[in-house]
Each structure stands twice: as C-alpha cells, then as structure tokens.
C-alpha positions as CSV (number, residue, x, y, z in Angstrom):
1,X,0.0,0.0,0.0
2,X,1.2,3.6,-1.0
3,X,0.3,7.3,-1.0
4,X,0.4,7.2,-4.5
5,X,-1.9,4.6,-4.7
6,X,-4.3,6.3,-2.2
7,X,-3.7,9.6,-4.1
8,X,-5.1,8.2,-7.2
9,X,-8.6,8.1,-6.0
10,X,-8.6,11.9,-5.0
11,X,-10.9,12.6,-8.5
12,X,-13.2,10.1,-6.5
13,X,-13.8,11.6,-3.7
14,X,-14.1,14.9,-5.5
15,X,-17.0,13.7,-7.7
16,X,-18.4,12.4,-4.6
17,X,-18.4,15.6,-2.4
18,X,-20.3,17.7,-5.6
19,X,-22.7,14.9,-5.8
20,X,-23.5,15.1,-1.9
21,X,-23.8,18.7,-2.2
22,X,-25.6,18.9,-5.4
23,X,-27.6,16.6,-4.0
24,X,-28.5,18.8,-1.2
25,X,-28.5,22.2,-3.4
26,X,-31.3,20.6,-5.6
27,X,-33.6,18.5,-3.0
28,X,-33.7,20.0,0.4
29,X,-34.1,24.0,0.0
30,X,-37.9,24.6,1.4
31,X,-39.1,27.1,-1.2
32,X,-42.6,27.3,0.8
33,X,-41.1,28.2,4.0
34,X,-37.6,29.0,3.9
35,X,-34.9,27.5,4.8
36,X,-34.4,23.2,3.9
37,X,-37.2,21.0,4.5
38,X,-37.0,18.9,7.6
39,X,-37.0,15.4,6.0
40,X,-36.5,13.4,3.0
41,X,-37.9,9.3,3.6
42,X,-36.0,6.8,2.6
43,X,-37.6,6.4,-0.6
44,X,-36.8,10.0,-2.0
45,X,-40.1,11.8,-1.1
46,X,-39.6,15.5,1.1
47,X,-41.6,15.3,3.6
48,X,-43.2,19.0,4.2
49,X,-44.7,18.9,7.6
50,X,-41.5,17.2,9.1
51,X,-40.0,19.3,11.9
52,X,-37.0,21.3,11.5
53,X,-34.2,20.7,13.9
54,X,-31.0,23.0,15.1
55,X,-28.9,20.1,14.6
56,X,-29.4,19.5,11.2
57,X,-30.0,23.1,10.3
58,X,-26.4,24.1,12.0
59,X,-24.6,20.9,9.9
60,X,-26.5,22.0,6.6
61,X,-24.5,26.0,7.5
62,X,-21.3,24.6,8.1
63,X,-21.1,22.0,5.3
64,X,-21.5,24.2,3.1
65,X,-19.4,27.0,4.4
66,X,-16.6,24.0,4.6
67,X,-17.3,23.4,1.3
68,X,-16.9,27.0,0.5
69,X,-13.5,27.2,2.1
70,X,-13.2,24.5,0.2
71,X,-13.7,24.8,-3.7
72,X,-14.9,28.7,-3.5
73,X,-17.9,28.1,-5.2
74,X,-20.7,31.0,-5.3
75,X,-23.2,28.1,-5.3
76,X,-21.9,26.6,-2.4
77,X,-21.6,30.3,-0.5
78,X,-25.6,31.0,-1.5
79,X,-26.8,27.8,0.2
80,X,-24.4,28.6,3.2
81,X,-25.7,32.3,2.8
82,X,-29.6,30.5,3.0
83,X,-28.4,28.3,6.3
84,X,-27.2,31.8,8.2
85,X,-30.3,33.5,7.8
86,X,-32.7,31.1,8.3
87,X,-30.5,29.9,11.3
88,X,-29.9,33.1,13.3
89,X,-33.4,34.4,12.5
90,X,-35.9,31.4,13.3
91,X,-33.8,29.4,15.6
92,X,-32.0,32.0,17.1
93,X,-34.5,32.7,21.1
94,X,-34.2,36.6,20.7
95,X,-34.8,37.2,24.3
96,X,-32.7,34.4,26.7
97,X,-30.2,33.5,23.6
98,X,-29.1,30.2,22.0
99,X,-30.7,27.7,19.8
100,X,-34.1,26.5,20.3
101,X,-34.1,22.5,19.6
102,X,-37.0,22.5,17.2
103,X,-39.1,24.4,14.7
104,X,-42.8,22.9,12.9
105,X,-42.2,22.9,9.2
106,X,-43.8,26.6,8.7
107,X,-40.7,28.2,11.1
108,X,-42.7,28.5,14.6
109,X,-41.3,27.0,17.6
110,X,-41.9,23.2,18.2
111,X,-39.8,22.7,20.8
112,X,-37.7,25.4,22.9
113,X,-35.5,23.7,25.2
114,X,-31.7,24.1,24.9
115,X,-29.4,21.3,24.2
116,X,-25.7,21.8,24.5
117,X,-24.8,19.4,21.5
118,X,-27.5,22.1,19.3
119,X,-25.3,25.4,21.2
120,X,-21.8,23.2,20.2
121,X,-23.0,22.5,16.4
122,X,-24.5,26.4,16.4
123,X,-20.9,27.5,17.1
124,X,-19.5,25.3,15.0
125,X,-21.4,26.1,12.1
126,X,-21.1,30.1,12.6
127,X,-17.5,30.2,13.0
128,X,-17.4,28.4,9.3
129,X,-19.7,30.9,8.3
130,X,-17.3,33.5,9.5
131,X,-14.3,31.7,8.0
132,X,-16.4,31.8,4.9
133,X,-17.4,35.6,4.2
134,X,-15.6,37.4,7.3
135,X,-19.4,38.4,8.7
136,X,-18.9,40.0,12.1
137,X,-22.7,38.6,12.7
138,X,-21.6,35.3,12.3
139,X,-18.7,35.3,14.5
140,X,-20.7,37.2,17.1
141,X,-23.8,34.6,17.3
142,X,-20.7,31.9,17.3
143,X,-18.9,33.8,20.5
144,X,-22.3,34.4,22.0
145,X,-22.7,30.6,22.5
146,X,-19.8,30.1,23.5
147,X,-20.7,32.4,26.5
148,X,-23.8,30.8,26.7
149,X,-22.3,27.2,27.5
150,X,-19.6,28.0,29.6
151,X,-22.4,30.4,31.6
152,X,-25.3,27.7,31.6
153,X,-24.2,24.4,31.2
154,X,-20.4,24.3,32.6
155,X,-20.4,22.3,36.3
156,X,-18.7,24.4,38.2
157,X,-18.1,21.6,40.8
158,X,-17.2,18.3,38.9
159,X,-16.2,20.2,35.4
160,X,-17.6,19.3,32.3
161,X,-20.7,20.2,30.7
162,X,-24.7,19.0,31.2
163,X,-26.7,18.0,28.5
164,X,-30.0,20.2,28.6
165,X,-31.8,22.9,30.1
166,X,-34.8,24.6,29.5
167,X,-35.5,28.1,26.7
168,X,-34.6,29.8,30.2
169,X,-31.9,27.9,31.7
170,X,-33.8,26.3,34.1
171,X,-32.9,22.7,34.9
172,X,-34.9,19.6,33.2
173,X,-35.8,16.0,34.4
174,X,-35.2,14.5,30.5
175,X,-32.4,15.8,29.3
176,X,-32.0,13.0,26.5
177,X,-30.3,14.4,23.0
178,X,-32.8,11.7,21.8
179,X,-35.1,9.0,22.5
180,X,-32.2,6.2,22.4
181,X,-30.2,8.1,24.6
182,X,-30.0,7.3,28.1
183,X,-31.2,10.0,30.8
184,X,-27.8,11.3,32.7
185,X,-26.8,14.7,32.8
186,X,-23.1,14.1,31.0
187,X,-22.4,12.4,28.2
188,X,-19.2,11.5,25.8
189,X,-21.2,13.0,22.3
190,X,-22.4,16.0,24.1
191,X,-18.7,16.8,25.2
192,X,-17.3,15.4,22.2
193,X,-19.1,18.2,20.1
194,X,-18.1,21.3,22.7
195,X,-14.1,20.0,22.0
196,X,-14.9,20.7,18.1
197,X,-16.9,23.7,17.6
198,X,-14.7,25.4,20.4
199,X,-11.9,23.7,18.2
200,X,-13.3,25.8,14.9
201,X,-14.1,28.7,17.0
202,X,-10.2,29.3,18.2
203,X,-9.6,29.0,14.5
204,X,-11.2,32.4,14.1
205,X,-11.1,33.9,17.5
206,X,-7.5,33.0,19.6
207,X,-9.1,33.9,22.6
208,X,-6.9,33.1,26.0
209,X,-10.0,31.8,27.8
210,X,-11.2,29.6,25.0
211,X,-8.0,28.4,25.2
212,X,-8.1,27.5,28.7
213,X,-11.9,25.3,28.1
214,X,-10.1,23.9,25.0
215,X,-7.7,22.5,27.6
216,X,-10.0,21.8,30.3
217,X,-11.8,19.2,27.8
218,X,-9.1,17.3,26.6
219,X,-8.0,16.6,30.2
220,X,-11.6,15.6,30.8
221,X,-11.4,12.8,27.6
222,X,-8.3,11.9,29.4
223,X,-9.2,11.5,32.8
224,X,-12.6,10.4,32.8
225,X,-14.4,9.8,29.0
226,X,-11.8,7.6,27.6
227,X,-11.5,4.2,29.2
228,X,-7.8,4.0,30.6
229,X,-7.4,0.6,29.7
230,X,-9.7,-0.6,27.0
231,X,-9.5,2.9,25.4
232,X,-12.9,3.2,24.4
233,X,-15.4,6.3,24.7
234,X,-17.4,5.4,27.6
235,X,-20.9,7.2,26.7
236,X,-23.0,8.7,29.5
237,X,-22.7,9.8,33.4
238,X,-23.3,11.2,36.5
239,X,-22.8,14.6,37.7
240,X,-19.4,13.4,39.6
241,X,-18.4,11.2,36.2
242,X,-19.5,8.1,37.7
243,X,-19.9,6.0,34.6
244,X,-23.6,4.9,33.6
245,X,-22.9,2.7,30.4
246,X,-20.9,-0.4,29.2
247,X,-22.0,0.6,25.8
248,X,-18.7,0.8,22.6
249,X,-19.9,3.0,19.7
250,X,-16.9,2.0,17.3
251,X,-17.7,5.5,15.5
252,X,-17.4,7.6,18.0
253,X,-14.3,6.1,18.7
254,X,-12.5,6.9,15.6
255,X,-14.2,10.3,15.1
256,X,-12.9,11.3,18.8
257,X,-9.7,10.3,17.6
258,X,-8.8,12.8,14.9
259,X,-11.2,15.2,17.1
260,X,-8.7,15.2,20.0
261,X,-5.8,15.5,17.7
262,X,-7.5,18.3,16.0
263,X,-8.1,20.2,19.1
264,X,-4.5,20.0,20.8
265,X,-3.3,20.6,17.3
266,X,-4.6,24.1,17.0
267,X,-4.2,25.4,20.4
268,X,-0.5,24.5,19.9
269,X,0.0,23.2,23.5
270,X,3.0,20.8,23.2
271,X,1.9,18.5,26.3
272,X,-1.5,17.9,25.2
273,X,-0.2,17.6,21.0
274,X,1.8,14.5,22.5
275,X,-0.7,13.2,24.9
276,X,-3.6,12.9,22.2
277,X,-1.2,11.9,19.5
278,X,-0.3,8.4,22.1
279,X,-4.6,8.3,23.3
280,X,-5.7,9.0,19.1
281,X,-3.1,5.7,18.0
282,X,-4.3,3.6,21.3
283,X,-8.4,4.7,19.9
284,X,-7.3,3.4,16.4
285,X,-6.1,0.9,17.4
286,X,-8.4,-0.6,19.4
287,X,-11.1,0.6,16.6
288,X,-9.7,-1.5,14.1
289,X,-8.8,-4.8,16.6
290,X,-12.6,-5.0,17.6
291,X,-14.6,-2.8,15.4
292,X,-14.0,-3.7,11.8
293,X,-15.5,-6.0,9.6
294,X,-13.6,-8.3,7.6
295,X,-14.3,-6.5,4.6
296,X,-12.7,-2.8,6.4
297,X,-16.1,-1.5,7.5
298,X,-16.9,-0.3,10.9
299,X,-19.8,-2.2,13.5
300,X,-22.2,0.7,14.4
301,X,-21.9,-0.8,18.6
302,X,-21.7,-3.3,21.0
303,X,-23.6,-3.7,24.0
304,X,-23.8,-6.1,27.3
305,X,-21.7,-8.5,24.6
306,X,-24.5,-8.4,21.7
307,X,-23.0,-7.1,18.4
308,X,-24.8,-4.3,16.3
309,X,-23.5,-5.6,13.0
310,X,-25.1,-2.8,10.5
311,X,-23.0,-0.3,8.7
312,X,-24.5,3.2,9.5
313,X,-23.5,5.9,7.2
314,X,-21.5,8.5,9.5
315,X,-18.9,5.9,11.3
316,X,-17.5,4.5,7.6
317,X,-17.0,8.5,6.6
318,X,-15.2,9.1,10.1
319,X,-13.4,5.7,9.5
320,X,-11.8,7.3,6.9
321,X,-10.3,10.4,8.7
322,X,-9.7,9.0,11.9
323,X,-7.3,6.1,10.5
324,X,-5.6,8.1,7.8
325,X,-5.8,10.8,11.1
326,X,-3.6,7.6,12.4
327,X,-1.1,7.4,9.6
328,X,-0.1,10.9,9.4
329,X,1.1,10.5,13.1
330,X,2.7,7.0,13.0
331,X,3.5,6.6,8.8
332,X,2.0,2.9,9.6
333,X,0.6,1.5,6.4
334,X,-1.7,-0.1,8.4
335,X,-3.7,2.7,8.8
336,X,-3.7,3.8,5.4
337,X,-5.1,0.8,4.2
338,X,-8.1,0.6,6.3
339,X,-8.8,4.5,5.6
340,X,-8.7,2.8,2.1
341,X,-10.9,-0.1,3.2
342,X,-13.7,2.1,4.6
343,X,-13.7,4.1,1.5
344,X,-14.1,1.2,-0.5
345,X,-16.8,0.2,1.4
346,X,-18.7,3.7,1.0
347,X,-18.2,3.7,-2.7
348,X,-19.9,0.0,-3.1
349,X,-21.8,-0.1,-0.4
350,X,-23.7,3.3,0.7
351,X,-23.6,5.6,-1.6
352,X,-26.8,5.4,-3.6
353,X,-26.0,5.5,-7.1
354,X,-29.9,5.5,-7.8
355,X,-31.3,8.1,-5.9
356,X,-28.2,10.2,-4.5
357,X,-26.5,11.1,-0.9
358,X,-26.1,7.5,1.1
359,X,-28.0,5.4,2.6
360,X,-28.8,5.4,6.3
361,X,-27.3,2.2,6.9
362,X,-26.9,-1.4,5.2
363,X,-27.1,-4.8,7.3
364,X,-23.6,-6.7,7.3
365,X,-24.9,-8.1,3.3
366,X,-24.7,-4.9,2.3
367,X,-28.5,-5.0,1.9
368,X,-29.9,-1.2,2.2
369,X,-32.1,-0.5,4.9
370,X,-34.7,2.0,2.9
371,X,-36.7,2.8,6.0
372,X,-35.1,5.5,7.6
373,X,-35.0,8.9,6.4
374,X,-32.3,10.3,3.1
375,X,-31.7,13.6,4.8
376,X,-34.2,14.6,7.9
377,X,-33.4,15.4,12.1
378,X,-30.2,13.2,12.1
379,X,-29.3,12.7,8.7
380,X,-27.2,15.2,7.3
381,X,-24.0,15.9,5.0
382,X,-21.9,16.8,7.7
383,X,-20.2,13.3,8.0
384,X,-19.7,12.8,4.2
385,X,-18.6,16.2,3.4
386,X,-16.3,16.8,6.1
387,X,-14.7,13.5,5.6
388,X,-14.2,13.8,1.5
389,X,-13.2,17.6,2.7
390,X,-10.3,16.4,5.5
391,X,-9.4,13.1,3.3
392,X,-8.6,15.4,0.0
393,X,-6.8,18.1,2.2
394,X,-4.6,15.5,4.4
395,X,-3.5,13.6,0.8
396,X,-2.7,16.9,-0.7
397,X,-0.5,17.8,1.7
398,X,1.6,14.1,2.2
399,X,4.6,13.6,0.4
400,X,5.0,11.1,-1.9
C-alpha cells in the first residue's frame, strides 16, 4: 500500500463531495417556508410537515461553508448564505439567547429547550460561516454561544458540561439528546461536540480563555471519557463522572480520535499535541482490533456483549479520517489501508448510485435499509462532506 496509490482516488472523492452537495443544493431548500425541508424518507419523497431541527440546520451552515473554504464556489456560499439566515433568524431565542431544539415545518417553535450538542454545532457552524465571508454577525452569534455554555451548562463543581436545560436555563428532568439516549446529565457525544466547535471557533477567535476550556476538555477525555485501559469512549454519566454505560460506539471512537488530535493541534499546547497523538493511536487501534469487519467496514456498537453488526453511514466516513488521522502521526501502512478499506466500502456499499446522498445504513450483506429517512433530524451531510473535505486536504499535503 502507498500514497500514490491512495492519491489516485482523489478525483473520486471529489466527484463524490459535488454529488453530496448537489444533491442537497437541488432536493432540500424549502421554497414554501424557507430554509431546507425537515426530511427526505428513505424512498426520495420531502416530507413537508416534518419538523425542522437546530442540529441539522447548523450541519446544513457549516457543510456548506466548509465546502466554500473549500472549492470557493458561489453556489456553495448561496446555500451557506440560505443556512445563516434562516438559522440566526428562526432558531435564534431573541430574548434568553441560543438555539431552540425544534421548529414545525412553517418556522414556529416546536420545541424550545436548549441542548448543549445544538449550542456546540450552532458555534461550530457560525464560526465556518465566519471563515467563509468574514461576517462579524456570524462570529458574534458563534462567541455568544460560547458564552452561553460556559455560563449555563459548565459544572462548576465536577467540570464538564450538562446535557440540557430549558429556553430559560432552568434545569430539566429528560435531558436526552434523543429517544435512544439514556437519561444522565453528562455524556461523551455531548462533550465530544463542545471539543470541536470550540476547536473551529479558536480557528477564528484566539481567545486566552477559550484556550483555557479547549484544555480543560481534553484533560476531561483523558481522565474520565476515555477508558484507561480498553481505550474506548465510555458514553454517559453522572454529575461526579461516575460511569452509567458499558455501551462501545466503534464510531465515535475513531471520530474522537482525529477530534482530540485536531483540538491540541490548534491550540499548539505541546503537552497535550503528544498526549492525544499516544490516546488518538491507542483509539485506532483498538477501533480496528474490535470494530471492523472483515471487509474494512466499521460495526455501528456493542452492548452487554451483543454485536450491532449494520453499517450506518456516519462511522464509515469518520473511519476514513480518523485512521488516515492515524497514519499521518505514525507513517504505519496499516492505517492507510483501512482509511482505504472504509472508502471502499462507502463507494460499493452506501452511496446510492440510484437516488443520491447515502444510505442510512446497510445490514452486514450490504443489503440497504430504505426505511429511515435520506436527509431529515439526524441525517445530514456533515459526516460525508467533512470526511471527502479532510481526506482530499490531508493527501494533498503528504509527500509522496
């Protein structure tokens, strides 16, 4: 296995990315109401009374800022240009600030409550916009929720961040980010995606006490998200850290990998560069010892000993990064051949060469699952986007 051999597939993933974003250029913009349309089924259909959510609306304004940064495309900069303003002027709670969760289809509030994964992609998303077109807006809306987490949600005692609280900060009994989501007040994915919008946000803004909760998070993976022997994510907990799940999600292992790496990457801190570089290998690692199929595709879980053997979209697409993530710190080939693996396994397996964009998920035949949604709440082009995005840029700048 060689770079040069890797290299010669970057006109693939090229035609890939315009095909995910024309795909989501010429289906998803809501002409009726504004903004995207909530949900596409599995079948190709919009459907217009599905509720819009922050999360998606947020990934839909950064990918295609990213993709902006990117290729400089007008196109791409109109649809990121649609995603600011329907963002900051329907989602955006005018009087208490942040991101409400949930909008109906015509742009009135479903539901208001305030998740801290919906403030982290918020950021994320504005400071791309930012990066994009320099608008001071943008970067203010991003800075304001970083002062809205670190007000609200940041435990001042134990450290770390709490999942939810209400359109007026006040505390909630459910603070789930979704129905399959157990009930605890910390969790790895919530903190997971503070680390990278804070990450994109220091990009734009090198502020000393972003900084400093930059720092404060990656000593949190280390000391109490990331398992000290098995070196897996462990997923939700109490208030003092005490962990509440024995559940592995194989794709949030390799995604926290690069992640990590990413963060002490751009906050140049020397200590922490070295520490993640040692935890992001040990992740790998252990991601490709127990998570990968014998074909180079990633498991979606494994719980209480049982298995989850489908293929879910986002985990193959962070699959890619996070082991080629793994290559560029140790020159392994290893590595490089399962970030080839996994793309393999996207090009036969997901992407729908029928319909566009990827399927949610196939079983471990490779058989499509065509019941969940094309593009709706969860599904989004974040994962695919950013993953053709990093895997172009990385190659690019290896040597031969």
């Amino acid at each position: 296995m060689s770079i040069q051999r890797f290299k010669s597939l970057l006109p693939h993933f090229r035609t890939e990315l315009r095909s995910i974003l024309d795909f989501w250029m010429h289906h998803m913009p809501d002409e009726e109401n504004g903004g995207f349309w909530g949900e596409m089924d599995g079948k190709g259909s919009i459907r217009k009374n599905a509720e819009k959510g922050a999360v998606l609306n947020a990934r839909i304004l950064w990918t295609f800022s990213a993709a902006y940064n990117f290729a400089a495309n007008p196109a791409y900069l109109e649809m990121a240009s649609r995603a600011f303003h329907y963002l900051s002027s329907h989602f955006w709670d005018v009087e208490n600030g942040g991101l409400y969760w949930s909008l109906q289809a015509n742009g009135k509030v479903k539901n208001s409550r305030k998740q801290a994964y919906a403030q982290g992609f918020g950021m994320y998303a504005f400071a791309e916009y930012y990066r994009a077109t320099q608008n001071p807006e943008s970067l203010t809306y991003a800075q304001q929720l970083y002062g809205l987490l670190e007000k609200h949600f940041k435990d001042p005692e134990y450290r770390g961040y709490i999942e939810a609280l209400s359109d007026t900060w006040a505390p909630l009994t459910d603070m789930r980010l979704s129905e399959k989501d157990a009930n605890f007040p910390k969790s790895m994915n919530t903190h997971l995606h503070i680390i990278e919008p804070y990450t994109n946000l220091y990009r734009v803004w090198p502020d000393a006490a972003l900084k400093k909760s930059i720092e404060d998070l990656l000593a949190i993976f280390q000391d109490h998200i990331v398992h000290p022997t098995t070196h897996h994510f462990q997923l939700f907990f109490d208030m003092d850290w005490t962990v509440r799940s024995g559940i592995v999600s194989y794709g949030h292992d390799i995604e926290g990998a690069w992640l990590l790496n990413e963060a002490a990457h751009f906050i140049q801190n020397k200590a922490w560069q070295q520490r993640m570089q040692t935890l992001s290998i040990q992740m790998a690692d252990t991601t490709m010892a127990e998570g990968l199929d014998h074909d180079g595709s990633l498991f979606y879980e494994k719980e209480n000993g049982h298995l989850d053997t489908d293929k879910h979209w986002w985990p193959q697409a962070e699959a890619m990064v996070g082991f080629l993530d793994a290559y560029q710190q140790s020159k392994q080939v290893k590595y490089l051949l399962a970030a080839e693996k996994a793309w393999q396994f996207i090009s036969i397996k997901l992407v729908d060469r029928d319909k566009g964009e990827w399927y949610w998920k196939v079983d471990r035949n490779g058989v499509p699952d065509a019941e969940p949604p094309k593009a709706g709440f969860w599904k989004c082009p974040y994962h695919n986007t950013r993953a053709l995005i990093e895997v172009i840029n990385r190659l690019n700048a290896l040597e031969e």
